[in-house]
Phi, psi and omega in degrees: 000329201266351188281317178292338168292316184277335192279311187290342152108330195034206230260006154324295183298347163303310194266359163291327192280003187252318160315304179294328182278348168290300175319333194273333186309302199297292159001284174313320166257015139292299199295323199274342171289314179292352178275304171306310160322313184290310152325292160316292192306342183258324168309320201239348140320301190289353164298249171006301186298285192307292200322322169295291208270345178282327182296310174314303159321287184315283221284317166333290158351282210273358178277333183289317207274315166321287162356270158336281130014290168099040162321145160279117126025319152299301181276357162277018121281356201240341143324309173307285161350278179325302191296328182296312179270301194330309198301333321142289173292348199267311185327309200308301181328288158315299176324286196300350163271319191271353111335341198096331176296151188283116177295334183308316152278352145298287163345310171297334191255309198275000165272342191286296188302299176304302181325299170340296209263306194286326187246028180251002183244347197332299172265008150299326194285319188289321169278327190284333174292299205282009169263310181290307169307322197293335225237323189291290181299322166054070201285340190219171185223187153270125171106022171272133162302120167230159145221122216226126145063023168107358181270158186237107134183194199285124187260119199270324171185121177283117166261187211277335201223007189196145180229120172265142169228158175241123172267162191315302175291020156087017139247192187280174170193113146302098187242132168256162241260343158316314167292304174297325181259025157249022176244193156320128188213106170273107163303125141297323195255334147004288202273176203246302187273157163205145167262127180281115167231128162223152182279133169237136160244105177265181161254186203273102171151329178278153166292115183315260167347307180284336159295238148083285163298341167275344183269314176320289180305292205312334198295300182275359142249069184232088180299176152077024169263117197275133160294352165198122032264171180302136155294173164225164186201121185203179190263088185254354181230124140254130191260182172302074184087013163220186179202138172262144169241131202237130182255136171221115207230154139263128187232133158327117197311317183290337198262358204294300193303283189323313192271312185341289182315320176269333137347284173322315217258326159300316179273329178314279198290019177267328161307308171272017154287304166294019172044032126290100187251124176315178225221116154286153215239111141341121153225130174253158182208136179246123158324138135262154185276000000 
């Protein structure tokens, strides 16, 4: 019976027709996936090209504006890098959505990544932003006297993460440039001019006018002293049983320590050639028996 079924063909041809239509199914959504794949994939090649000449572009952009600033040579490279990889990742990002793929763990590794990074770099990261502004904003230059965060000196060099100063006795001094570029920052050298003051305090009996006039001589012959704006010499204080005389000169900003000194060093003895002497100042201190 079962011989004569297969000579006779039975029920073969069903399940061969059950086969070729299963084969044609799978066969049909493969072409229909690769027709969609190919579609993306051609989407996202020509995504890639533009995204590349847009990346490309951008950074020309932020290298012109850096320029433009007068960016130090470090930190436009190392700007550039950055602006180079975000831009680069945001490309990557795009592709793989428009591929299909799901982004959502990408996303997850790279905030996993950045918190991480952000927060074992926190305060490199506070710095390396107060280098970029401080080089943006440019409150100081190299070779300006400043005094920043309680330091006195010369500023030796701006890095990405650090402003080295040389203080007058010859040391080095590191501040880092986050805390620095939100605090205070006095320049010295910044204006071309600076004015010199110094105070003489006398008592009450020399005559005001004849000091007046020996600080007057010490003033003009005292070179690097500029004639305008005009010095002054005037009566600017009365204290208890003394009086302030106030010297006011202008000096070229470079010359200011040098004229200070020699100012100083010219009216002290022109006063004691006229045996006019400032009032020593007494401290009593009481006892009880």
């Amino acid at each position: 019976m079962m011989l004569s079924q297969i000579i006779s063909g039975g029920d073969i041809p069903q399940k061969v027709d059950i086969s070729i239509s299963a084969i044609d199914d799978i066969l049909i959504r493969f072409f229909n996936l690769a027709v969609s794949f190919g579609i993306k994939l051609i989407i996202a090649v020509v995504v890639f090209i533009i995204g590349r000449w847009i990346i490309k572009w951008l950074r020309k952009f932020i290298e012109r504006f850096l320029e433009r600033r007068h960016i130090e040579r470090t930190v436009k490279s190392f700007l550039d890098s950055l602006a180079n990889i975000t831009l680069q990742v945001i490309l990557f990002l795009v592709i793989v959505n428009i591929l299909g793929i799901s982004t959502t763990s990408f996303a997850a590794i790279l905030a996993a990544v950045g918190l991480a990074v952000g927060m074992s770099m926190k305060d490199n990261l506070s710095n390396f932003a107060g280098g970029v502004m401080i080089l943006i904003n440019k409150p100081f230059k190299l070779g300006d006297r400043i005094i920043a965060q309680g330091m006195d000196g010369v500023v030796n060099s701006i890095g990405i993460l650090y402003t080295v100063l040389l203080t007058g006795d010859n040391r080095t001094i590191y501040i880092p440039n986050g805390p620095l570029s939100t605090g205070s920052i006095t320049n010295f050298s910044n204006q071309k001019e600076r004015r010199i003051d110094i105070i003489f305090t006398f008592g009450f009996g020399v005559n005001a006018d004849n000091v007046k006039s020996i600080l007057n001589n010490v003033i003009k012959n005292t070179a690097l002293i500029k004639d305008a704006p005009t010095p002054f010499i005037g009566v600017t204080t009365l204290n208890n049983g003394t009086f302030d005389i106030t010297i006011r000169v202008w000096v070229n900003s470079v010359d200011y320590s040098s004229v200070n000194v020699e100012l100083n060093e010219k009216a002290y003895a022109a006063l004691q050639e006229n045996n006019i002497y400032t009032p020593a100042l007494l401290s009593v201190k009481m006892l009880k028996d």
